[in-house]
C-alpha positions in Angstrom: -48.0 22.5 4.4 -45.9 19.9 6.0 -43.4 18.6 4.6 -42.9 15.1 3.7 -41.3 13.1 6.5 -39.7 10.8 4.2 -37.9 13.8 2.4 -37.1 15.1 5.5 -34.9 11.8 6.1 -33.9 11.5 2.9 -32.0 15.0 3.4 -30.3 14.6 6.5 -29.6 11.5 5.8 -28.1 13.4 2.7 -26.6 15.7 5.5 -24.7 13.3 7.3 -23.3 11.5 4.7 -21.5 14.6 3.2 -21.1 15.4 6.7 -18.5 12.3 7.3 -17.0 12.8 4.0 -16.4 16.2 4.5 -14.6 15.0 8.1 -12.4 12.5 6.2 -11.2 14.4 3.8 -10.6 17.1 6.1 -8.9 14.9 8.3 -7.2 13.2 5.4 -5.6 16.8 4.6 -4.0 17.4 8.0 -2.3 14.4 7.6 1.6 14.7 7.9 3.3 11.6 7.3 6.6 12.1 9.5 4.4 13.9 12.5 4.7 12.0 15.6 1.4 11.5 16.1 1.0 9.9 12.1 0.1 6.2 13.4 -2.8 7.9 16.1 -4.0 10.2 13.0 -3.8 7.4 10.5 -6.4 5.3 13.2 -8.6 8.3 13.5 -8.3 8.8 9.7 -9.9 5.1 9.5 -12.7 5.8 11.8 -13.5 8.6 9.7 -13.5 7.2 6.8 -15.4 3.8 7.9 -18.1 6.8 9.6 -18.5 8.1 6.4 -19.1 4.6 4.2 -21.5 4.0 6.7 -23.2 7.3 6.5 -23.4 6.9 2.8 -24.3 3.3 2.9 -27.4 4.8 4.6 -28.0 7.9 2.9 -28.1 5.7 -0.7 -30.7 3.5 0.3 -33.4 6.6 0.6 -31.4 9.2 -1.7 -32.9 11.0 -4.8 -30.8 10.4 -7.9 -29.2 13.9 -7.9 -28.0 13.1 -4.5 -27.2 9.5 -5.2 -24.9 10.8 -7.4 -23.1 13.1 -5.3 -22.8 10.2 -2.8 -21.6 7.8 -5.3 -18.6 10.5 -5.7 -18.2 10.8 -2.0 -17.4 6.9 -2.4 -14.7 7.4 -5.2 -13.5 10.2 -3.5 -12.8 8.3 -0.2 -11.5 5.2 -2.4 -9.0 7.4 -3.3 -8.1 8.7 0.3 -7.6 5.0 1.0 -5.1 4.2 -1.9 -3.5 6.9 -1.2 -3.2 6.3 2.3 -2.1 2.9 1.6 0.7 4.4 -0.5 1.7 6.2 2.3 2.8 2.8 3.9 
């Protein structure tokens, strides 16, 4: 039986979402405020996190409601990287 094509996008749509979170954070982590390179990481740090909106931006419009969930937390989560980021400032 073939699976459903639409499922099929729906998950690795799923994927990549929690993909670019999963970068962002990670990225977010390795963050040392007094490093020498903390203004290049804090740009790459952005890209990752504006990757992983989109990503999720994507992923909700097709996502089931167990995984529209988990991407509504991958939202709040990266909400938070950016206040805290912003703190950093």
């Amino acid at each position: 039986m073939q699976r459903n094509p639409y499922n099929k996008n729906k998950q690795e749509a799923f994927q990549a979402a929690q993909q670019g979170f999963e970068n962002a954070q990670g990225l977010f982590e390795t963050i040392v405020s007094d490093s020498a390179s903390y203004g290049h990481q804090l740009k790459h740090l952005k890209n990752e996190v504006n990757e992983a909106y989109q990503q999720i931006e994507n992923a909700l419009e097709v996502a089931s409601e167990t995984q529209r969930a988990q991407l509504e937390r991958f939202q709040n989560d990266l909400k938070q990287i950016v206040t805290e980021v912003n703190d950093f400032q």
